[in-house]
N, C-alpha and C positions, 0 to 999 in steps of 0.2 A: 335461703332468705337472709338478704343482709339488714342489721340493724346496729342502729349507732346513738349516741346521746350527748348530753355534756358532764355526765356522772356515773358511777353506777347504778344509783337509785334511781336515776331516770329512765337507763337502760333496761334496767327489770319493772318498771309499770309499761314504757312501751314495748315491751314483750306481751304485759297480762292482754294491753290494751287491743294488738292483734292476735292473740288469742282468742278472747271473744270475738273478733272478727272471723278467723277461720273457722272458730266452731259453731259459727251460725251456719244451722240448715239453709236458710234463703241466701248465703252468699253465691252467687253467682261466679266470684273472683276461680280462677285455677292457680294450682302451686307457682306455674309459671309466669302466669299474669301479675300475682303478685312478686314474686322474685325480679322480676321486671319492673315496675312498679317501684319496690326497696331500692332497687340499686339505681332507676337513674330521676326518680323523682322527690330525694329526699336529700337535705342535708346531709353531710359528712363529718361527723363530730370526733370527739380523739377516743371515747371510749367503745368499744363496738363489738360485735359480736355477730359470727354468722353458722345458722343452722343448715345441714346439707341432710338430705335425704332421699332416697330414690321412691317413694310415696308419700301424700299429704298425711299419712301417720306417722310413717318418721320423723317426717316435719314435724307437726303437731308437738310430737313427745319432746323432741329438741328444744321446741320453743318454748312446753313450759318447764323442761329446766332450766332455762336462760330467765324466766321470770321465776323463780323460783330459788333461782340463786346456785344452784346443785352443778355439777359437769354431769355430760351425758355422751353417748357415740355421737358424733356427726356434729358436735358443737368445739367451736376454736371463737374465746374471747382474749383478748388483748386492750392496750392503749398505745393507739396511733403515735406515732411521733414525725419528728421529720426528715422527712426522703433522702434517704442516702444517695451519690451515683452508683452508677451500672455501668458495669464492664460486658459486653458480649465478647465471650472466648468460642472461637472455632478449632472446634480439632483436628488432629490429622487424620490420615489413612486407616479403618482399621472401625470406625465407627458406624460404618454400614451395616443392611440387611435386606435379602429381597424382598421385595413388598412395601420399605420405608415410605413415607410419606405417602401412601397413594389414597389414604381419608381422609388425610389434608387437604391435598390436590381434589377430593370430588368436595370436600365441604366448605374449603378456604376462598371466596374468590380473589384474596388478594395473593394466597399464595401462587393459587392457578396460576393466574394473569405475572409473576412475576417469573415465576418455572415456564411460562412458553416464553416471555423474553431472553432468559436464557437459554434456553432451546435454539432459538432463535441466534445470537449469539455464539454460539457453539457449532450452530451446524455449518458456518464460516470454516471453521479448524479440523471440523467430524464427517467421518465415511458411514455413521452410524445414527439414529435418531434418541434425542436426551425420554421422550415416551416410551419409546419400545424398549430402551433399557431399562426405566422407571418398572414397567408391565410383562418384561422378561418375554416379552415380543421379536421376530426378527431375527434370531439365533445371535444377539447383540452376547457377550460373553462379559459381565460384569466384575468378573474376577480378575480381567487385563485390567491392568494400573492405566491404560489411557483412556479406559472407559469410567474407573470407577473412583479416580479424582476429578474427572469432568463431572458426574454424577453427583458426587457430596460439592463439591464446590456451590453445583444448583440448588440442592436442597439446602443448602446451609444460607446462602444468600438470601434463599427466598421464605426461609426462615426467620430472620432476620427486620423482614421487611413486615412480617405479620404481627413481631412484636412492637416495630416502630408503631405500625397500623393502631396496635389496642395503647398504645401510648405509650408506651416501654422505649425511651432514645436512647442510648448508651451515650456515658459520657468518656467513655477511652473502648477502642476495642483491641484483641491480642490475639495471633493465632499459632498453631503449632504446624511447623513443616509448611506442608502443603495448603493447608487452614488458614495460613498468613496470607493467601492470594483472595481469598473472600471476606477476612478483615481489610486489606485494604481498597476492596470493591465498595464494602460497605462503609468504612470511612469517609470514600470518595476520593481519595486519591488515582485509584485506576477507574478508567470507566467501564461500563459493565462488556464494551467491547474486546477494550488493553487487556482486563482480567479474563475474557472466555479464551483469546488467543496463547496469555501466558499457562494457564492449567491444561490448554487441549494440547498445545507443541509437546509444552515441557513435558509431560506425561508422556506423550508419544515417545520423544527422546529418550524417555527413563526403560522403555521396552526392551533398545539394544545391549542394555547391562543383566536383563532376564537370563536366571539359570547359570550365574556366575558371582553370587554371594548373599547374603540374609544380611539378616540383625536379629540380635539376642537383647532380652530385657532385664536386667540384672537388680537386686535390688540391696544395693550397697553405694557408701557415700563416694560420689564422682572421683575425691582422690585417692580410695582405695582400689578405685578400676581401673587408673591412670598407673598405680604403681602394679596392677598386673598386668597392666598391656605392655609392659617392658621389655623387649627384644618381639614385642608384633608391630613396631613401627613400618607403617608403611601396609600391613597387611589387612590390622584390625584398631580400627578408631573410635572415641568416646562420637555418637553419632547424636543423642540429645541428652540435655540433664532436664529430667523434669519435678526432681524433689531431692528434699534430705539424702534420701536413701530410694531413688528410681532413676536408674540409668539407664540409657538404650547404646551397645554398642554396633557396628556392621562393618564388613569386610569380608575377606576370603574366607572360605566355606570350608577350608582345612582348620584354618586360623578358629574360627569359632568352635568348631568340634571340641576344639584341641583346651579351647576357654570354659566351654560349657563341660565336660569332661571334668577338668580341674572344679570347678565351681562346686559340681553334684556332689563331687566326694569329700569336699570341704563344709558340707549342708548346706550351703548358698541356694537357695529357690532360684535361678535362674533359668528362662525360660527361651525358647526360641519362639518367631516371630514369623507367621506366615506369608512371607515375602520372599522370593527368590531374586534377589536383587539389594544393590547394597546402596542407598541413598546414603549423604553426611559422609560419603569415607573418599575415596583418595580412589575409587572407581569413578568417579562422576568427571573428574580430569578430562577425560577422553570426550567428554561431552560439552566442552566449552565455548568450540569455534562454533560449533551448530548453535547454541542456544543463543550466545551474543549474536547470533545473524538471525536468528528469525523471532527474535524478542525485539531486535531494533526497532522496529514500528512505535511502541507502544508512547506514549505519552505521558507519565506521572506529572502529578501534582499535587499541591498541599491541599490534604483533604481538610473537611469541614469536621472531621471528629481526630482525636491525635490516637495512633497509632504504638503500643509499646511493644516493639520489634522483638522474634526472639532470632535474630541476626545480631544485632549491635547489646539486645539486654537494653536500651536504651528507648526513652520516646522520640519518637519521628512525626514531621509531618505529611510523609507522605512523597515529596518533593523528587526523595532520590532513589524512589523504586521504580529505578529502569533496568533494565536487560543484565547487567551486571547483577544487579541487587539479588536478582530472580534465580543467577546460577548459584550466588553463592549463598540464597536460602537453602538449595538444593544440597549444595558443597559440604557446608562448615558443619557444626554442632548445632542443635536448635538450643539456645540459648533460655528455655522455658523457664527453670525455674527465676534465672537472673532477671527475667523480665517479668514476671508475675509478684518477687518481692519488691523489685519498684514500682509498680502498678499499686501494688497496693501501701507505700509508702506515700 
């Protein structure tokens, strides 16, 4: 039950005041009726308070500690101020699980309706269907990278689209790796078609480097990783920075043995990454002619929300995420943390 005032003193008599109200025997009202009711038929003042509970006694007790003045479980007051922007960040690879999303998809109709567009979109590029992998239907194998970045790609967009829905628009958005293909879906820079084609190829192409190198997650500052990869030039590469002290490198699967090895017996937490494949490193080479030829199609543009790249670490409009751009997301470093302190500068 939300409630709101122009004081705190106001706030706790119209607490007393629907308190008598709930605790009249003849109220007809239900917890939800009234919760429904609080939230879209009343002013929205700056001081506020709202009572949660999974029965009209939990309620109840909530509500007259809010008039009452006390904290209690299930009560969060504050004083409103004004709305900051919103960034929506999309992650990479690694943030799935079977079963995700599928109480959304039966509860959300906008997310439904946005996950069969993609569906829809993807089955263009797919031998495979976006529901039967969703519902582990099909002998679909969601653990192949070109199943299971087409998959977060959908959920993530059509996620997206549910916060736009409840009001929630980002005023920049940012992705990580592969993540950056549904920030600039949802930008608007690509369109939902450019982007199903760029995550279902490229992924397919990311297959042929399977069972020929990983990535290790390291958790030390970028140029202290820089000066142990000295003499694995060319084998083992800084693959993303995503913090202070969080590094991801990939490469040769000798090479990293031979890094994480060193690491464990220096007490480094270093951890290997369940991927048999080496995205960001100097594997991906070999995958450039394919991808400039079948990314060609796609069409960018300057989207309607601006874009902070972690390619460039830089804001973009969108403009120049063509085929090129796509390999060498793929390619380079993901530039995360660079782009996340300017986001937020």
């Amino acid at each position: 039950w939300p409630l709101s005032a122009r004081s705190p003193e106001a706030l706790r008599l119209q607490a007393t005041r629907l308190l008598a109200t709930v605790t009249d025997p003849s109220s007809p009202a239900t917890p939800a009726d009234l919760g429904l009711s609080l939230a879209t038929t009343r002013a929205a003042w700056e001081h506020r308070a709202v009572v949660v509970g999974a029965s009209r006694e939990a309620l109840v007790e909530g509500l007259s500690a809010v008039a009452e003045g006390r904290s209690a479980a299930g009560v969060v007051e504050g004083v409103a101020g004004e709305p900051g922007r919103i960034a929506f960040v999309f992650p990479g690879q690694g943030s799935q699980w079977q079963g995700m999303a599928l109480e959304l998809l039966d509860s959300s109709p906008v997310f439904a309706a946005r996950m069969a567009e993609c569906g829809e979109a993807l089955s263009a590029f797919t031998d495979w269907s976006l529901d039967d992998a969703l519902h582990g239907r099909g002998g679909v194998d969601v653990e192949r990278v070109d199943v299971v970045q087409p998959l977060l790609f959908a959920v993530m967009v059509s996620l997206a689209a549910v916060w736009e829905d409840w009001g929630i628009r980002p005023s920049a958005v940012i992705g990580h790796s592969q993540g950056e293909i549904a920030a600039a879906c949802v930008a608007g820079a690509l369109s939902l078609e450019d982007a199903a084609r760029v995550v279902a190829l490229r992924s397919r192409s990311i297959v042929a480097l399977a069972g020929r190198g990983g990535m290790v997650s390291v958790p030390l500052p970028v140029e202290r990783v820089r000066e142990e990869l000295t003499g694995y030039e060319g084998r083992v590469s800084v693959a993303a920075v995503n913090g202070p002290a969080s590094v991801v490198v990939s490469g040769d699967v000798q090479g990293l043995d031979e890094l994480l090895a060193r690491w464990t017996e220096a007490g480094v937490r270093a951890r290997r990454i369940a991927v048999d494949y080496a995205s960001h490193s100097a594997h991906v080479e070999e995958l450039k002619d394919e991808l400039l030829d079948v990314l060609a199609p796609i069409e960018p543009q300057a989207g309607r929300i601006p874009v902070y790249s972690t390619v460039t670490g830089q804001v973009e409009d969108g403009s120049g995420f063509d085929a090129a751009y796509w390999f060498t997301n793929l390619r380079q470093t993901v530039e995360f943390e660079t782009a996340t302190r300017n986001l937020l500068r």
